[in-house]
N, CA, C and O atoms as a CHARMM CRD file, in Angstrom:
* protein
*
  376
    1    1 UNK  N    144.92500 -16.32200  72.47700 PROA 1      0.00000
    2    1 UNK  CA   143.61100 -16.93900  72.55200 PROA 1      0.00000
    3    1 UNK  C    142.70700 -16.36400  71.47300 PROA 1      0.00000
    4    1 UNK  O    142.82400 -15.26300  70.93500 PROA 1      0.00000
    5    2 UNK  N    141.72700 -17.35600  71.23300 PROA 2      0.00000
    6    2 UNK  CA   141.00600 -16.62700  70.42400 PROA 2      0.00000
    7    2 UNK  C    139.59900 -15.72300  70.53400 PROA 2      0.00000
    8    2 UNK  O    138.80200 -16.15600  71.36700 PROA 2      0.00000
    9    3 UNK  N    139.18000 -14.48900  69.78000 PROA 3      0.00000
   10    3 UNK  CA   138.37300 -13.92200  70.48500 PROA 3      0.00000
   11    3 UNK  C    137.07200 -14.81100  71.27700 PROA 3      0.00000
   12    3 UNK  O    136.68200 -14.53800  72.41200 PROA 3      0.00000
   13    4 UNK  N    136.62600 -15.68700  70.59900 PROA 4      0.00000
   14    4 UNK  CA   135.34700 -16.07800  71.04800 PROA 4      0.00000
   15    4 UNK  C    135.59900 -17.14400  72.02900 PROA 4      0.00000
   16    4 UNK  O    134.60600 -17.73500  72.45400 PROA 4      0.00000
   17    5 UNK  N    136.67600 -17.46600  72.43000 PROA 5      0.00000
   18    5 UNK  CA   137.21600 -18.49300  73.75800 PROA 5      0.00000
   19    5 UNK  C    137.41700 -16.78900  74.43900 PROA 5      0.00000
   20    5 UNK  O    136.37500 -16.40500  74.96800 PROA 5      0.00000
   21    6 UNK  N    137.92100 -16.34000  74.46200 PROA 6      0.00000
   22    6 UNK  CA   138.13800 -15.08600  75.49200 PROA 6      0.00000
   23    6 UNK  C    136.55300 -14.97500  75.67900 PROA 6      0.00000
   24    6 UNK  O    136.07800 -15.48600  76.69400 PROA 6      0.00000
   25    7 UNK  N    136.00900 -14.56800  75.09400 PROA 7      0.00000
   26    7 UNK  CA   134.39900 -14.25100  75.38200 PROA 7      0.00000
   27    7 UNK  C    133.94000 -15.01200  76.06400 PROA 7      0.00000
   28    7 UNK  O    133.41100 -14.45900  77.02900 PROA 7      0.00000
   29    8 UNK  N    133.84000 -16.27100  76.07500 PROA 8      0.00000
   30    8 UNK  CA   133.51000 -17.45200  76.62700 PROA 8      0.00000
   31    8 UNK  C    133.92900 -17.16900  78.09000 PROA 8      0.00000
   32    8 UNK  O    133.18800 -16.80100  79.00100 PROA 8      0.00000
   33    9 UNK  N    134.76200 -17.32200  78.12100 PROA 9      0.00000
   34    9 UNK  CA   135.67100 -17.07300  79.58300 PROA 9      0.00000
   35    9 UNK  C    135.11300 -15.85200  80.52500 PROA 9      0.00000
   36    9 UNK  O    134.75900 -15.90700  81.70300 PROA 9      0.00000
   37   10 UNK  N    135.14900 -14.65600  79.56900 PROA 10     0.00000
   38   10 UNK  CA   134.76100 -13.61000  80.31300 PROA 10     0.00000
   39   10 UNK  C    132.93000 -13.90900  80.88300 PROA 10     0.00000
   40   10 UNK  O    132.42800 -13.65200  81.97700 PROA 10     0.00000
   41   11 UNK  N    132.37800 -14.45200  79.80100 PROA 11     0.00000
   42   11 UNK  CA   130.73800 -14.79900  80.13100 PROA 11     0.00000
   43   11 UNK  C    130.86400 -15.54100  81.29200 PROA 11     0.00000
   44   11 UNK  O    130.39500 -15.07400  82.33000 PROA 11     0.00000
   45   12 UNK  N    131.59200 -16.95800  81.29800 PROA 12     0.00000
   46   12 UNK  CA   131.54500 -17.87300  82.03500 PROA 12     0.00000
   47   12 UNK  C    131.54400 -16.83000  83.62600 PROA 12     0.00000
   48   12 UNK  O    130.67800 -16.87600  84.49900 PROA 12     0.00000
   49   13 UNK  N    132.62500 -16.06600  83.61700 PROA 13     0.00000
   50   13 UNK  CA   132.94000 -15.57400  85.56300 PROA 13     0.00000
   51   13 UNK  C    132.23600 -14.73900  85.57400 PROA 13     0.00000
   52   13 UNK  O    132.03400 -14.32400  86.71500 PROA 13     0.00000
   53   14 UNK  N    131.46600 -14.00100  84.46200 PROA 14     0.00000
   54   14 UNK  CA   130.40600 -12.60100  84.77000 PROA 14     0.00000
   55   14 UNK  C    129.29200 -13.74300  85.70500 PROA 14     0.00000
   56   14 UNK  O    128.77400 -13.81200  86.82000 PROA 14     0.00000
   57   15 UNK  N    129.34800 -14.51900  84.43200 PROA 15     0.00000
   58   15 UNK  CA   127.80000 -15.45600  85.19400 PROA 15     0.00000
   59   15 UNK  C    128.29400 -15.81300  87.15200 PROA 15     0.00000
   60   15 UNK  O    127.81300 -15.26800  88.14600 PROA 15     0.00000
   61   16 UNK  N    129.21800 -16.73500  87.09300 PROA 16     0.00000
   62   16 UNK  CA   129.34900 -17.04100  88.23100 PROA 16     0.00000
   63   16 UNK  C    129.48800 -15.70800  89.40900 PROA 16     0.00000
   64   16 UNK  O    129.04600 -15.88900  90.54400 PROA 16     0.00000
   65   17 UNK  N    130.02300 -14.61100  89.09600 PROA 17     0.00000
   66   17 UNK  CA   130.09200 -13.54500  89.91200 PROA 17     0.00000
   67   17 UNK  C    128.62400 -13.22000  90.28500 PROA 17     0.00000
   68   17 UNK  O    128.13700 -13.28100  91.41400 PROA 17     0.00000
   69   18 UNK  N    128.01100 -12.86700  89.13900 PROA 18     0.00000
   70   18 UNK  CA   126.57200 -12.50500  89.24000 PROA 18     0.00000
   71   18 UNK  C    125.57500 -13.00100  90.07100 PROA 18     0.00000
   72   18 UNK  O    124.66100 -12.46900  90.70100 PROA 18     0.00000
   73   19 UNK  N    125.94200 -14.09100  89.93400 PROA 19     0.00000
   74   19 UNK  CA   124.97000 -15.57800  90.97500 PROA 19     0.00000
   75   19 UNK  C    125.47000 -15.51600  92.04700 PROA 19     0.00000
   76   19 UNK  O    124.40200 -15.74300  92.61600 PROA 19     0.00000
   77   20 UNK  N    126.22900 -15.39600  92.94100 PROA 20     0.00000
   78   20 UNK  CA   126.55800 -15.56800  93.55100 PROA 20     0.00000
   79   20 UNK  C    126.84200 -14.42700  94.56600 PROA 20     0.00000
   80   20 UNK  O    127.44100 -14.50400  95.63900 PROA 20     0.00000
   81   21 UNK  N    126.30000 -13.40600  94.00100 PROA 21     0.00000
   82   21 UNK  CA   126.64600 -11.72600  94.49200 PROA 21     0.00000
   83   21 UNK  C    125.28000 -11.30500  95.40900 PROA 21     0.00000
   84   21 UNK  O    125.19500 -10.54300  96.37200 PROA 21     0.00000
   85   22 UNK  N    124.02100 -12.28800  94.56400 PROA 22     0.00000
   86   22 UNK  CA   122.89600 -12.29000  95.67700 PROA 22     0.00000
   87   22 UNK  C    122.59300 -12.66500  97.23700 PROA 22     0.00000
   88   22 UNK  O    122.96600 -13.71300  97.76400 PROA 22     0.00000
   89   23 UNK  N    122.17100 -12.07500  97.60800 PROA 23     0.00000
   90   23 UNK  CA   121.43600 -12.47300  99.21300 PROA 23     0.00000
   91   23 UNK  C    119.92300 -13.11200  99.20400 PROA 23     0.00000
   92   23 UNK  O    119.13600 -13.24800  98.26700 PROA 23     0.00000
   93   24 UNK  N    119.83700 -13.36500 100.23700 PROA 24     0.00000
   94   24 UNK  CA   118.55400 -14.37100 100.61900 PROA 24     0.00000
   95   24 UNK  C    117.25700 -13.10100  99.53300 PROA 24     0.00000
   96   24 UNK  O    116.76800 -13.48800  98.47100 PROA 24     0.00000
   97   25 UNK  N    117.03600 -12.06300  99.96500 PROA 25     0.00000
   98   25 UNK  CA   116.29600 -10.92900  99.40000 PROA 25     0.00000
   99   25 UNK  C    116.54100 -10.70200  98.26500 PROA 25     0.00000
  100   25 UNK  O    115.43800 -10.49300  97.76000 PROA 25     0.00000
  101   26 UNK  N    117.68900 -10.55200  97.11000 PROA 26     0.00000
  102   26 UNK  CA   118.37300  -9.91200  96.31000 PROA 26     0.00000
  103   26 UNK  C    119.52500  -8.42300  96.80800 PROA 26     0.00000
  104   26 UNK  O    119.77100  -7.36100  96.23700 PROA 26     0.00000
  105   27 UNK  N    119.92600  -8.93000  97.91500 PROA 27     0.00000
  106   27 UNK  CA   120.64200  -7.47100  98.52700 PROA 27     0.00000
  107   27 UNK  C    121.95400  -8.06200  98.06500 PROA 27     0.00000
  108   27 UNK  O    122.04500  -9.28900  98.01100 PROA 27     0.00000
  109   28 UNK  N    122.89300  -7.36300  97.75500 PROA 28     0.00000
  110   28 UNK  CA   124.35100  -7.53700  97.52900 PROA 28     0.00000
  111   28 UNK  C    125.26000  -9.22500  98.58400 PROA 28     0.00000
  112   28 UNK  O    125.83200 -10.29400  98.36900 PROA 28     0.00000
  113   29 UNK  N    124.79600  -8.34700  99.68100 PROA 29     0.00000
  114   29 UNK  CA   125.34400  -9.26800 101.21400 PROA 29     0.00000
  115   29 UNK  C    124.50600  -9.59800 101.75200 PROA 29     0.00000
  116   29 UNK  O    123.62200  -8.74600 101.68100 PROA 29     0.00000
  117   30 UNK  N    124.07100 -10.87500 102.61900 PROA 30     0.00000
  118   30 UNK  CA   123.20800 -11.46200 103.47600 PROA 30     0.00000
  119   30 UNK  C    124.00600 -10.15400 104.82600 PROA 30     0.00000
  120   30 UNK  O    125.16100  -9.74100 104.92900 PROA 30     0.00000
  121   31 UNK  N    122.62000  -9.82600 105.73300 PROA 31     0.00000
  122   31 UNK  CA   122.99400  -9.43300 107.14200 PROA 31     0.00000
  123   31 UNK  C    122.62600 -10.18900 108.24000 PROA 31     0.00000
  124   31 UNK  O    122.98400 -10.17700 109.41800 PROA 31     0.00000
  125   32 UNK  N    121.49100 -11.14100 107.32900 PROA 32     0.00000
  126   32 UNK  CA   120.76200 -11.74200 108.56600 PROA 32     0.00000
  127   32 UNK  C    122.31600 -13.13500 108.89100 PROA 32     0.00000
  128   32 UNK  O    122.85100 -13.78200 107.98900 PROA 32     0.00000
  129   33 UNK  N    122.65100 -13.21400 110.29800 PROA 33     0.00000
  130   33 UNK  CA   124.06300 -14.00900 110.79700 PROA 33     0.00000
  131   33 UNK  C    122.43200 -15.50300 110.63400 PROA 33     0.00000
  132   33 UNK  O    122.80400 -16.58300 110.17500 PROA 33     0.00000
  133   34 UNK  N    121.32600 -15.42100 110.90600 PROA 34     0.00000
  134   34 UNK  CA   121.09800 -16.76900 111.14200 PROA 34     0.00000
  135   34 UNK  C    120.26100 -17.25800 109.54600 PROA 34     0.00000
  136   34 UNK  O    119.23800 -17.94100 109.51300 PROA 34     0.00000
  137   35 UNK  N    120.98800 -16.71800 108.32600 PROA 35     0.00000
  138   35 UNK  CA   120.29700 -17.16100 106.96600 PROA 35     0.00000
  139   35 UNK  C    120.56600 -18.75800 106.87900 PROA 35     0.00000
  140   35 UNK  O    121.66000 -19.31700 106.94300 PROA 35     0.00000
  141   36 UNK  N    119.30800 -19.33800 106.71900 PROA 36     0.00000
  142   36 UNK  CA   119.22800 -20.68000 106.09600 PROA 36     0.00000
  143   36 UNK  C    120.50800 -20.90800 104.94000 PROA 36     0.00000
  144   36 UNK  O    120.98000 -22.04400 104.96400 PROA 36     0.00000
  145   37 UNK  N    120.87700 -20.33200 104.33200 PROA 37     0.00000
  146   37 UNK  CA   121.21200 -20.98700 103.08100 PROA 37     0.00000
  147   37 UNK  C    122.92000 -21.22800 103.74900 PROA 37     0.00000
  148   37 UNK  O    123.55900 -22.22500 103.41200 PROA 37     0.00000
  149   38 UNK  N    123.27500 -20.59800 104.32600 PROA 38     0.00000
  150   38 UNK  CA   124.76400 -20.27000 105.04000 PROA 38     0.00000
  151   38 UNK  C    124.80500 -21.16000 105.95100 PROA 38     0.00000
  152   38 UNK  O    125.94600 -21.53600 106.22000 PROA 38     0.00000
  153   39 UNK  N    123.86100 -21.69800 106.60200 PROA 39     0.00000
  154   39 UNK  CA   124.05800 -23.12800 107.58900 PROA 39     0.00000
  155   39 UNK  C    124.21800 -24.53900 106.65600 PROA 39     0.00000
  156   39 UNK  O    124.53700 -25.58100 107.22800 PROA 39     0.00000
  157   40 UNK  N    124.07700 -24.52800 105.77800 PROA 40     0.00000
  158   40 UNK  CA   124.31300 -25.51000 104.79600 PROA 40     0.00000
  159   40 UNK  C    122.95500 -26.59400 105.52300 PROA 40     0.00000
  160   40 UNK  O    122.10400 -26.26600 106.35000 PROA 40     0.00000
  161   41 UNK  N    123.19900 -28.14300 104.74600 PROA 41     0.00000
  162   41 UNK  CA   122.40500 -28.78400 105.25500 PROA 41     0.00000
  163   41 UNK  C    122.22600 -29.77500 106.53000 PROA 41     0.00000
  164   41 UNK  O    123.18200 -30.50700 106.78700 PROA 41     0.00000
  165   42 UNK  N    120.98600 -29.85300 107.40300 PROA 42     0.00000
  166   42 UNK  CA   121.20600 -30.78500 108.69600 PROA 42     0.00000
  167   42 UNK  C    121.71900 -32.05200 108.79600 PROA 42     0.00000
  168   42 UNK  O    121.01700 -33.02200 108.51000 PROA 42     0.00000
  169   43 UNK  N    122.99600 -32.18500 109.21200 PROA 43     0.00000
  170   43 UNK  CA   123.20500 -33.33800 109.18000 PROA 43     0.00000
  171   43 UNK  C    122.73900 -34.34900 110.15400 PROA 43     0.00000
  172   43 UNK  O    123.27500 -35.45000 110.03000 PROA 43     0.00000
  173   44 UNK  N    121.94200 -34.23600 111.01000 PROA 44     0.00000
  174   44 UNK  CA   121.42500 -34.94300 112.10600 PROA 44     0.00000
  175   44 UNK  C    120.04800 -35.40800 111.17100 PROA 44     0.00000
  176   44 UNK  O    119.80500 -36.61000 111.07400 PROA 44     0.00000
  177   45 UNK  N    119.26000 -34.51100 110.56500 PROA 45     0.00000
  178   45 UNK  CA   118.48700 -35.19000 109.88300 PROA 45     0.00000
  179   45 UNK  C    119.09600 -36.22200 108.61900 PROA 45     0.00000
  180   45 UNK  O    118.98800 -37.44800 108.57500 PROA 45     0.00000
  181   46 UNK  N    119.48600 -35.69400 108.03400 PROA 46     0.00000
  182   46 UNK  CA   120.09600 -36.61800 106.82500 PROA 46     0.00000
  183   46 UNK  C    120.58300 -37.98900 107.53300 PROA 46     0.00000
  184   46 UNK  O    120.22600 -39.02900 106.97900 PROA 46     0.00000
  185   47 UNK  N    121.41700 -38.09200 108.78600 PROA 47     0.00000
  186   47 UNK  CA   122.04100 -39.19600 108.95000 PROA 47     0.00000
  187   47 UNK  C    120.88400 -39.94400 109.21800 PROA 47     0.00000
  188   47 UNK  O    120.68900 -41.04200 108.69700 PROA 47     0.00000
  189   48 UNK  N    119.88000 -39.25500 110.22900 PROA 48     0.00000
  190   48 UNK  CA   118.57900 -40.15200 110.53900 PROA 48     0.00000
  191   48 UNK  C    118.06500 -40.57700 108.86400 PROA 48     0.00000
  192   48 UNK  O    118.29000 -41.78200 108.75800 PROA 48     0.00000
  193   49 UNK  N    117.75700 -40.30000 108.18100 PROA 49     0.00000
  194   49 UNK  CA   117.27900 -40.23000 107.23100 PROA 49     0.00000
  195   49 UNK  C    117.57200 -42.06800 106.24300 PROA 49     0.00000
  196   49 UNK  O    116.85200 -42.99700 105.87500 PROA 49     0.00000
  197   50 UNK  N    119.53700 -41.60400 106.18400 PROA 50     0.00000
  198   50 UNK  CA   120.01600 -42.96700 106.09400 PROA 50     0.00000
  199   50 UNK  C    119.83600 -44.18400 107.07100 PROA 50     0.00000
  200   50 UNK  O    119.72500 -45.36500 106.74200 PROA 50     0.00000
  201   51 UNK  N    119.83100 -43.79400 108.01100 PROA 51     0.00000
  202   51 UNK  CA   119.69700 -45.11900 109.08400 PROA 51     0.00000
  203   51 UNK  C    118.35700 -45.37100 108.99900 PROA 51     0.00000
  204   51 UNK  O    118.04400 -46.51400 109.33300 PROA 51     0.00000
  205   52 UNK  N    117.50400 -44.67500 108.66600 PROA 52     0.00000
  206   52 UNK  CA   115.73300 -45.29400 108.67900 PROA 52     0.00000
  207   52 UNK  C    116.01800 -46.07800 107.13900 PROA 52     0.00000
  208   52 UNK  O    115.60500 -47.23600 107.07100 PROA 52     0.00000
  209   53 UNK  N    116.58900 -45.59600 106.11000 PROA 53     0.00000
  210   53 UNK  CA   116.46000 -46.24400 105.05200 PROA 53     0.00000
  211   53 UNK  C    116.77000 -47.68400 104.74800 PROA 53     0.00000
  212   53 UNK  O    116.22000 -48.50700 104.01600 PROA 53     0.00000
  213   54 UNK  N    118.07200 -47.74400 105.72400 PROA 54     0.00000
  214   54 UNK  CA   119.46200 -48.84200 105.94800 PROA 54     0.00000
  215   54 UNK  C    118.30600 -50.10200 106.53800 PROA 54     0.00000
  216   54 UNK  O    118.36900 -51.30400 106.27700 PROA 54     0.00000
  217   55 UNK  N    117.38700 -49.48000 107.29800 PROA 55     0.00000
  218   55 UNK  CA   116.76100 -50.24600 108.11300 PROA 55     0.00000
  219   55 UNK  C    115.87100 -51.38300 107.47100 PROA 55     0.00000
  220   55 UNK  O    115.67300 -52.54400 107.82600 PROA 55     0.00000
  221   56 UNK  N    115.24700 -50.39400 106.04200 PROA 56     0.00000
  222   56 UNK  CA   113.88800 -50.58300 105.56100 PROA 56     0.00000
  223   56 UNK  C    114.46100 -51.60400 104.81000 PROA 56     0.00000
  224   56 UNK  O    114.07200 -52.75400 104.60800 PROA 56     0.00000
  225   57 UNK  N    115.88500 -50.74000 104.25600 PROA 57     0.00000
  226   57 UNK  CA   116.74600 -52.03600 103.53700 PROA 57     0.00000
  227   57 UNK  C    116.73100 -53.82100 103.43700 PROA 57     0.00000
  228   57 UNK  O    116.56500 -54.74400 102.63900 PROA 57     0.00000
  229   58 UNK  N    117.05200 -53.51000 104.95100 PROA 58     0.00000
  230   58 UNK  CA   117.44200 -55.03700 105.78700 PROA 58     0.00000
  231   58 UNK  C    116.10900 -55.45800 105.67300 PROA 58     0.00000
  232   58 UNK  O    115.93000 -56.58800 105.21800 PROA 58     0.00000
  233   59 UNK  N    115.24700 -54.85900 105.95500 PROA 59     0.00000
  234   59 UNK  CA   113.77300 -55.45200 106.49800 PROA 59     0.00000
  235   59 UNK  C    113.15700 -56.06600 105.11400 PROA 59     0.00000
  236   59 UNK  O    112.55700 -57.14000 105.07100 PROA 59     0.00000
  237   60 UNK  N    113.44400 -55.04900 103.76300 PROA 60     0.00000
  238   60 UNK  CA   112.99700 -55.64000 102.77200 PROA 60     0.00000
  239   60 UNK  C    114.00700 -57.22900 101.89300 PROA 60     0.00000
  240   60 UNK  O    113.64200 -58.14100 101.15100 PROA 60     0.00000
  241   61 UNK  N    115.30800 -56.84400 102.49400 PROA 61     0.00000
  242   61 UNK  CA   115.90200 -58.35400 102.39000 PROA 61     0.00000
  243   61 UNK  C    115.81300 -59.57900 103.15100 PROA 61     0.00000
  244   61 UNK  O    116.20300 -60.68700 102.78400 PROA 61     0.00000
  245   62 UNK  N    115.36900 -59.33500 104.03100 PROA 62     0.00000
  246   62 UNK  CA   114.50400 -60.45300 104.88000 PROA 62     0.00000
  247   62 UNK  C    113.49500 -61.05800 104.75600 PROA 62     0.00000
  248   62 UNK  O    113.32100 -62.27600 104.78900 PROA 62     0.00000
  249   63 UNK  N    112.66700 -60.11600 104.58300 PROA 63     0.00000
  250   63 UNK  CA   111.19300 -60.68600 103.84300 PROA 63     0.00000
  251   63 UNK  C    111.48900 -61.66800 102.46100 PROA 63     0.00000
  252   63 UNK  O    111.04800 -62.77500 102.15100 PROA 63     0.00000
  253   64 UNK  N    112.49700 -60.68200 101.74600 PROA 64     0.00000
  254   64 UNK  CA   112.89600 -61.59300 100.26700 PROA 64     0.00000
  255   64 UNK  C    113.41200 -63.34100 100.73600 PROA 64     0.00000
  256   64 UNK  O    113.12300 -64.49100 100.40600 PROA 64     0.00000
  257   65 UNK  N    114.16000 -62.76800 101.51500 PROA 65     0.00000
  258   65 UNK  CA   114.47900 -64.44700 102.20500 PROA 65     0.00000
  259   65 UNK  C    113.56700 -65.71500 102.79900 PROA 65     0.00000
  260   65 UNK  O    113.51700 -66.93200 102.62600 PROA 65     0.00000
  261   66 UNK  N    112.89800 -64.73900 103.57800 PROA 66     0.00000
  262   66 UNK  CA   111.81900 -65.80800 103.65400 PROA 66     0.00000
  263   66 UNK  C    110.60800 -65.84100 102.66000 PROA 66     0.00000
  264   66 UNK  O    109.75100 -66.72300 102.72100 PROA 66     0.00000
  265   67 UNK  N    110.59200 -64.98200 101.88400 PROA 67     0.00000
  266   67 UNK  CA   109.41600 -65.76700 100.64300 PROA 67     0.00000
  267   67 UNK  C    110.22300 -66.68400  99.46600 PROA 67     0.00000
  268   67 UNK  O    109.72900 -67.20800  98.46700 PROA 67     0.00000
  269   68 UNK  N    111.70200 -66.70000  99.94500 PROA 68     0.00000
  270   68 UNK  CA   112.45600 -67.53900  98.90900 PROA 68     0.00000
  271   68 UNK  C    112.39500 -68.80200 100.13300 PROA 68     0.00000
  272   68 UNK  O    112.15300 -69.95100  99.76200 PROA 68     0.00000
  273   69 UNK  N    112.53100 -68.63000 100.97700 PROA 69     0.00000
  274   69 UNK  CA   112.10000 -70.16500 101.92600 PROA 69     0.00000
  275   69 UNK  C    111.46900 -70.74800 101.52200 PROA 69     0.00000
  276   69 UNK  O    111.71100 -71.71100 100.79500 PROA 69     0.00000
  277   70 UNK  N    109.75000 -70.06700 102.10800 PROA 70     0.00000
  278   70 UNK  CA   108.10300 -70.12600 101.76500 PROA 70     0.00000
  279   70 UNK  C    108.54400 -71.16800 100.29800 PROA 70     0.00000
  280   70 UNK  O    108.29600 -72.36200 100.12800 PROA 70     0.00000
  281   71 UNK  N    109.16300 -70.34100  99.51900 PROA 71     0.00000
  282   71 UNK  CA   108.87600 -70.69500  97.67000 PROA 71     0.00000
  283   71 UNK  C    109.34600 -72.17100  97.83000 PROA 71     0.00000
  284   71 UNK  O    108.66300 -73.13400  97.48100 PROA 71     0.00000
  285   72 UNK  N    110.77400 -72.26400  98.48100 PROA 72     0.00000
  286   72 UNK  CA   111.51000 -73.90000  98.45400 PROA 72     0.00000
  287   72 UNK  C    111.03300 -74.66100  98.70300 PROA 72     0.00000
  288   72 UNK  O    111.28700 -75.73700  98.16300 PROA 72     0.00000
  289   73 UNK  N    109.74800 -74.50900  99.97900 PROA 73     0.00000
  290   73 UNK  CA   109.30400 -75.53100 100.60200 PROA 73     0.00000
  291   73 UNK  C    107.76200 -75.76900 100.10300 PROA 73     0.00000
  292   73 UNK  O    107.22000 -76.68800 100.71900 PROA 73     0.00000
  293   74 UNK  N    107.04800 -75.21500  99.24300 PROA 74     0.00000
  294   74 UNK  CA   106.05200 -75.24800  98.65900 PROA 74     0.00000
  295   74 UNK  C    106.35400 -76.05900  97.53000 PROA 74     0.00000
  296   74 UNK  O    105.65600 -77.04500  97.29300 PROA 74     0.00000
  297   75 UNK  N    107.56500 -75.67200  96.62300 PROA 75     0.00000
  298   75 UNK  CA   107.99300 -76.50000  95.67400 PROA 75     0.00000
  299   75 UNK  C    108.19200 -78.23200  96.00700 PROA 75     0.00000
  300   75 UNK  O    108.24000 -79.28200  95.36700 PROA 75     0.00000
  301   76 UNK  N    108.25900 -77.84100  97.21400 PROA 76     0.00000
  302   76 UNK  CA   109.43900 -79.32200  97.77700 PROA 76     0.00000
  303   76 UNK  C    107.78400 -80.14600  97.86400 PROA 76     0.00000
  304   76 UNK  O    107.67500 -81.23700  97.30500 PROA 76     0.00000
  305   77 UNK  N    106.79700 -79.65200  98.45300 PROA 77     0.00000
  306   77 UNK  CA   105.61400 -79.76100  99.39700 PROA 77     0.00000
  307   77 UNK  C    105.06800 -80.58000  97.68700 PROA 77     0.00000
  308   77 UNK  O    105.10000 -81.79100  97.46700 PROA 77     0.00000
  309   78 UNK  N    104.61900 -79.52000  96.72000 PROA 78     0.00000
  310   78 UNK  CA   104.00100 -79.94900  95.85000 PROA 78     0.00000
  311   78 UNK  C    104.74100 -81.11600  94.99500 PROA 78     0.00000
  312   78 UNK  O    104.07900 -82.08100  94.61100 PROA 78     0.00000
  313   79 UNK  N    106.15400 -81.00700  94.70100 PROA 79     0.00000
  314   79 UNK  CA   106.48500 -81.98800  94.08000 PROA 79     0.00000
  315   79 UNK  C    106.49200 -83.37000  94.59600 PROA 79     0.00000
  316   79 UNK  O    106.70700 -84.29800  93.81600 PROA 79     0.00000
  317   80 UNK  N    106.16200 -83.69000  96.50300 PROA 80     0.00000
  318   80 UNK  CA   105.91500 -84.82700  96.71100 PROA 80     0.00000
  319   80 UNK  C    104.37700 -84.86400  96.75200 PROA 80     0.00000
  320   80 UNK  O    103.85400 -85.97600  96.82500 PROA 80     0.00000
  321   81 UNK  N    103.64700 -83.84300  96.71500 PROA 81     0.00000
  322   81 UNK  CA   102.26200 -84.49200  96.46000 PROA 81     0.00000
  323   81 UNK  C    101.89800 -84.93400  94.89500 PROA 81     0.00000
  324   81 UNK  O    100.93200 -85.68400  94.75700 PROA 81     0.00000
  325   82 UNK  N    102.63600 -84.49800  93.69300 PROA 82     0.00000
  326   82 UNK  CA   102.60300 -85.11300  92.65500 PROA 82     0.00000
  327   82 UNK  C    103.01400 -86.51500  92.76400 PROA 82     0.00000
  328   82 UNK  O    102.19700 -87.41200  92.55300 PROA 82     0.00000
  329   83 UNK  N    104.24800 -86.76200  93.08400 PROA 83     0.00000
  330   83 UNK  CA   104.42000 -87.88900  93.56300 PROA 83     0.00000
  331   83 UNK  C    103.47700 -88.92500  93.64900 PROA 83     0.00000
  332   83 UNK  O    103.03200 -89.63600  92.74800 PROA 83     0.00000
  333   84 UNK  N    103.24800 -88.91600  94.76900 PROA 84     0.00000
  334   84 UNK  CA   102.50000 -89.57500  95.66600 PROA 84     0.00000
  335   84 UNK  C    101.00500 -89.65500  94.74900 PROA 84     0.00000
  336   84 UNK  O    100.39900 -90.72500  94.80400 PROA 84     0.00000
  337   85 UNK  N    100.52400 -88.72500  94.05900 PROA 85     0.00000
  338   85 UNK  CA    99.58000 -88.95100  93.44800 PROA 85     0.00000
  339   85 UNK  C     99.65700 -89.78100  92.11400 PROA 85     0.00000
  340   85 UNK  O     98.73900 -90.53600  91.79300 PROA 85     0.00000
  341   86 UNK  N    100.87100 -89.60000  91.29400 PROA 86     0.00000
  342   86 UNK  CA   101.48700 -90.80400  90.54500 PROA 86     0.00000
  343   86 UNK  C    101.47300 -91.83300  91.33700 PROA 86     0.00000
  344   86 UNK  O    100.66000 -92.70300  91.02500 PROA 86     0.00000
  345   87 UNK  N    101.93700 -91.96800  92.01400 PROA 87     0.00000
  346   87 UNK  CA   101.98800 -93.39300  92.72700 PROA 87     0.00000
  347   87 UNK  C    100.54500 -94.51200  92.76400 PROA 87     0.00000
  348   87 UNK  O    100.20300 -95.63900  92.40500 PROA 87     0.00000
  349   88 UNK  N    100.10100 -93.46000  93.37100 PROA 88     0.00000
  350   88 UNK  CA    98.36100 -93.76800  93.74400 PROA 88     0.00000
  351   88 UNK  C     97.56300 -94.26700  91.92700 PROA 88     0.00000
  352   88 UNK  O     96.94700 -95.30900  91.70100 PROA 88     0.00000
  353   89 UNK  N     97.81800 -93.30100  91.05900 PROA 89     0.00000
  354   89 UNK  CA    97.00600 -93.88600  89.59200 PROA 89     0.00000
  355   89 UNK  C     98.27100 -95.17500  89.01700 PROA 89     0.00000
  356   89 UNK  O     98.04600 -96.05500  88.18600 PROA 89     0.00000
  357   90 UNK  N     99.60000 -94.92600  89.76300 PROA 90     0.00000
  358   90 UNK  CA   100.06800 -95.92800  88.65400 PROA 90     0.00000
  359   90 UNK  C     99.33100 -98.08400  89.84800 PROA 90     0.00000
  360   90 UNK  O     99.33800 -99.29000  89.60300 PROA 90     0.00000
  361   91 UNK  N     98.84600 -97.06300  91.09400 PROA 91     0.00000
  362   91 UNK  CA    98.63000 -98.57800  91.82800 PROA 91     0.00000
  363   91 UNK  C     97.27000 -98.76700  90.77800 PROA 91     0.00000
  364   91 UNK  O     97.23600 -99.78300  90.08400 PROA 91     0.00000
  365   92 UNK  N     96.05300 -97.67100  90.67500 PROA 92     0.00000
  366   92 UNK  CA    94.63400 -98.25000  90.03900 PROA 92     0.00000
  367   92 UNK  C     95.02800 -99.27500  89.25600 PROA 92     0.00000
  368   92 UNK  O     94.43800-100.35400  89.19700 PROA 92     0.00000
  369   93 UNK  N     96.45900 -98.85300  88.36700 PROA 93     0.00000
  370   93 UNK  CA    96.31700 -99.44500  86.96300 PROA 93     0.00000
  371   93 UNK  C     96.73000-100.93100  87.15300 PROA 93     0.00000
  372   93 UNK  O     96.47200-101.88000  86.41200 PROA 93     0.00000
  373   94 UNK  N     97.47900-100.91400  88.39400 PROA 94     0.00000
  374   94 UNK  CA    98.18400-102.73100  87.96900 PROA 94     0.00000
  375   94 UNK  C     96.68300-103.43000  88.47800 PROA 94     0.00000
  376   94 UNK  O     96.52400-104.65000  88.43300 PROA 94     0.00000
């Protein structure tokens, strides 16, 4: 190998040893048995978390649906009142 890949290598696991050698305080070893960081994260919150989102999801694709309704039938609404209002200037004219 070459020296500065060996170096590399050796930096790389000093670092990771180093980091990882701390406690909640800076002590070598955690003593406290109930440290936050060692319970990892709540999964009862997180799942709530997704299911409120999942929810907001649906709720915001619904709404999209019915303002794409709303939109069809406004279109539909106005293009027979054009209509109908052609109709009406083409009767003035005969």
């Amino acid at each position: 190998m070459k020296k500065n890949t060996l170096s590399a290598i050796l930096m790389t696991l000093f670092l990771f040893i180093s980091c990882n050698n701390s406690g909640k305080s800076g002590d070598s070893a955690s003593t406290n048995p109930v440290d936050e960081s060692a319970k990892g994260p709540n999964l009862t919150e997180i799942s709530k978390k997704i299911t409120d989102s999942n929810a907001f999801v649906l709720a915001v694709k619904e709404i999209e649906t019915l303002i794409s309704s709303i939109d069809e039938l406004a279109t539909k609404a106005i293009g027979k009142k054009i209509e109908q209002n052609a109709l009406g200037a083409l009767q003035d004219h005969n």
